[in-house]
Phi, psi and omega in degrees: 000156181263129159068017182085342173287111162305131198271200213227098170286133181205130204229156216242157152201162150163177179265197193301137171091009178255011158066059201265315216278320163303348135261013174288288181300328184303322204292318172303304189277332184294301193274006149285334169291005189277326183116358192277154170284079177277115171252115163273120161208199206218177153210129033257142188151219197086316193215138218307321186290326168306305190316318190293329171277339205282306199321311174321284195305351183261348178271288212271131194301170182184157187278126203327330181300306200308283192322315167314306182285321184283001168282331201268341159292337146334298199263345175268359179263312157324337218252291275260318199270317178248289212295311178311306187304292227269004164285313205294354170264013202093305179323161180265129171240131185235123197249137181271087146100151200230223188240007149305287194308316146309315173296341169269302175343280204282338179287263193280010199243311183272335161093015164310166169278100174006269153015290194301319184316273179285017153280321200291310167337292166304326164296299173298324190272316171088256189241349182296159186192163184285138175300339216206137075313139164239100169284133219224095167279134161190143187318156167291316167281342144332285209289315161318306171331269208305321197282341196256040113290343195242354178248075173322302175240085173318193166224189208293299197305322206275003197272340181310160183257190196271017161268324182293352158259007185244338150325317179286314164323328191277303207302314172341274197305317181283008179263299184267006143326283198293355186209071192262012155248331149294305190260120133285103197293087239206119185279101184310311207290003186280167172305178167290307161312320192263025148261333195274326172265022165259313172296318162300323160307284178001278171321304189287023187236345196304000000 
């Protein structure tokens, strides 16, 4: 660890088309000018073997069982290879979606089992979770506007139609109902400016 200190985990959420991943690099670019050690990365990806499953899930159909495991062999080889090392040196790891993201996706957007969800969490993760969460809250139909103007070829998840994005929103929003000293709610519909300087309070108080 650097100087003993454990660094800060923070993960980005929301659903597609709510503009989590553009503030994700501000955020990224903001504590690096603070002088901090940051690793920006995503999920599913993160690590050469993520990447290579993220290319599945996000290209090929599969049966739900399969897509929940091969996300959560994804996020234990991320945590194993990048996140555990880089708090433990100290670093900031600020993650573009997380084991939240399962839990809305494959859980409420797809109809996984809780339960299951979290037992393979547990299993893979153990007790880590992000200190910080942002959840990048917006109407579902908003957040469709945006993503099929700014999105050419989606991919299998943005091809969804809007109740199976409106399933993921409830789950979204009852993960920080239940855990509101972690998940921070951040209303997408502000301007750019005004999320970054909600995200900057945030931080400086963090």
């Amino acid at each position: 660890m650097t100087n003993g200190i454990r660094g800060r985990f923070i993960s980005f959420e929301g659903i597609d088309g709510a503009g989590k991943s553009t503030q994700h690099q501000w955020l990224v670019d903001r504590l690096n000018a603070q002088g901090r050690e940051v690793v920006a990365t995503r999920e599913p990806g993160g690590t050469p073997l993520g990447e290579k499953l993220r290319a599945l899930l996000l290209a090929e159909t599969m049966h739900l069982d399969t897509e929940a495991l091969l996300m959560f062999a994804a996020r234990r080889e991320h945590v194993e290879s990048v996140i555990r090392p880089a708090l433990a040196r100290g670093a900031w790891v600020v993650c573009d979606r997380f084991v939240d993201a399962s839990m809305a996706y494959q859980g409420g957007g797809r109809g996984l089992s809780a339960v299951r969800l979290r037992d393979l969490a547990q299993w893979t993760l153990g007790d880590l979770r992000p200190d910080l969460t942002f959840l990048f809250d917006l109407p579902v139909e908003l957040a469709l506007k945006r993503l099929r103007a700014a999105t050419p070829n989606p991919d299998r998840f943005e091809r969804e139609q809007a109740e199976f994005f409106e399933r993921v929103r409830a789950t979204y929003l009852e993960i920080a109902a239940a855990e509101p000293h972690r998940v921070r709610v951040i209303d997408a519909r502000l301007s750019l400016l005004e999320i970054q300087v909600t995200l900057e309070n945030i931080i400086a108080s963090y």
